[in-house]
Structure formats: structure tokens, C-alpha cells
C-alpha positions in Angstrom: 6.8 34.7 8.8 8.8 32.1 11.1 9.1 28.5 10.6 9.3 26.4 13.1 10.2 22.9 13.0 7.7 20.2 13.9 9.2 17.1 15.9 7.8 13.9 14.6 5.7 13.2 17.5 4.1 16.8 17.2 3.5 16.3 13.2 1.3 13.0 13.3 -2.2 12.9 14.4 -2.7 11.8 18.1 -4.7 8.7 17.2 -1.8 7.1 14.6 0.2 7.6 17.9 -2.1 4.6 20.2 -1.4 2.3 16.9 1.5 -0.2 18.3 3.1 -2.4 15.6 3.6 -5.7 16.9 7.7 -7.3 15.9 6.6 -9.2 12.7 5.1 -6.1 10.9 7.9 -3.9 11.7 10.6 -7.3 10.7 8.3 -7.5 7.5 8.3 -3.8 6.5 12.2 -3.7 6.9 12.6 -6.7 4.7 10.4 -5.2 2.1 12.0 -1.4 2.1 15.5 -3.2 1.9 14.5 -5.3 -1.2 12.8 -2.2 -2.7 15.7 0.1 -2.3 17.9 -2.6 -4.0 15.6 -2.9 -7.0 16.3 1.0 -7.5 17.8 1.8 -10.7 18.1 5.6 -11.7 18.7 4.7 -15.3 15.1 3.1 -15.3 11.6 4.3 -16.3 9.0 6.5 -13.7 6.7 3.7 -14.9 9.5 1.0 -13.9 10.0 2.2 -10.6 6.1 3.1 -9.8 5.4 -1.2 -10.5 8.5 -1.6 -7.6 6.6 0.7 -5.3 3.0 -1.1 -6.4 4.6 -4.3 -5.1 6.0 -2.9 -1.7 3.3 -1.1 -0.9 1.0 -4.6 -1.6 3.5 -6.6 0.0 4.0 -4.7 3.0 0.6 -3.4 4.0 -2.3 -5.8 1.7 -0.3 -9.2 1.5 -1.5 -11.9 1.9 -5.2 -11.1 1.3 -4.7 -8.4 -2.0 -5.3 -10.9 -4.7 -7.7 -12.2 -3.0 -9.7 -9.4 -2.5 -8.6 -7.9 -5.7 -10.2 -11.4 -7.4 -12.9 -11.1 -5.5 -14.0 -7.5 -6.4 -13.3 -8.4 -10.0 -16.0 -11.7 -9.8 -18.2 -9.7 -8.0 -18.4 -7.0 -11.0 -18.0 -9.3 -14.2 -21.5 -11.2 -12.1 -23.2 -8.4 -11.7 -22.5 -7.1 -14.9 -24.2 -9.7 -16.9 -27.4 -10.0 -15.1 -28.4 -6.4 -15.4 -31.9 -6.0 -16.4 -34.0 -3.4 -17.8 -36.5 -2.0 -16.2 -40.1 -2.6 -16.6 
């Protein structure tokens, strides 16, 4: 069996390829993988570093609506929750 490497263009689907990022997505995702890459620390917990990568990944794709659809989902389910009834 031969392997053969895969440029990127050839490894991503054909339709991520049309997506074009305007400047203040690509200027935001820099800033955020340059503050998460100083918040590495190797002596620290799996669980330490998987909150740092929570919080890019929410920054840098979901802000600034995350909470609030996160808070919205939540209201949504405690509501609905409480005014289950039984069936007749």
C-alpha cells in the first residue's frame, strides 16, 4: 500500500472551500489562538487545559451570542419542565 500525501486544498470538502472569512474573523481568531497558546501550561490538568479550549472555541466561533443562547435554552427547559401535565 502507498501513501500519498493530500495537499490542503485536496483534503477539505469543496464547499468549506466558497466560505470566505471576512478580516475581523480571521484578526479575532489570531487574537484568540495567541491568548490560548499562552495560557498553556504542561504541568497543568487535562481538565485545566479542556476549560482553556471551552473558552477559545466559545470566544472564537459562538461569542457574542453563546450565553445568550445558552440562557435561553436553559429558560426554555426549566418552563417547560414545570408545566408538564398528565395526560387525561
Amino acid at each position: 500500500m502507498q501513501v500519498s500525501p493530500l495537499t490542503l486544498r485536496n483534503s477539505v470538502n469543496k464547499a468549506y472551500l466558497r466560505v470566505k472569512p471576512d478580516r475581523s474573523q480571521i484578526e479575532n481568531f489570531k487574537k484568540n489562538i495567541l491568548s490560548l497558546y499562552d495560557q498553556i501550561d504542561e504541568s497543568e490538568s487535562e481538565e485545566f487545559h479542556k476549560n482553556i479550549i471551552s473558552e477559545f472555541l466559545k470566544n472564537t466561533w459562538y461569542s457574542p451570542n453563546y450565553y445568550t443562547l445558552n440562557h435561553f435554552n436553559t429558560k426554555k427547559v426549566s418552563q417547560t419542565s414545570h408545566s408538564v401535565t398528565p395526560p387525561p
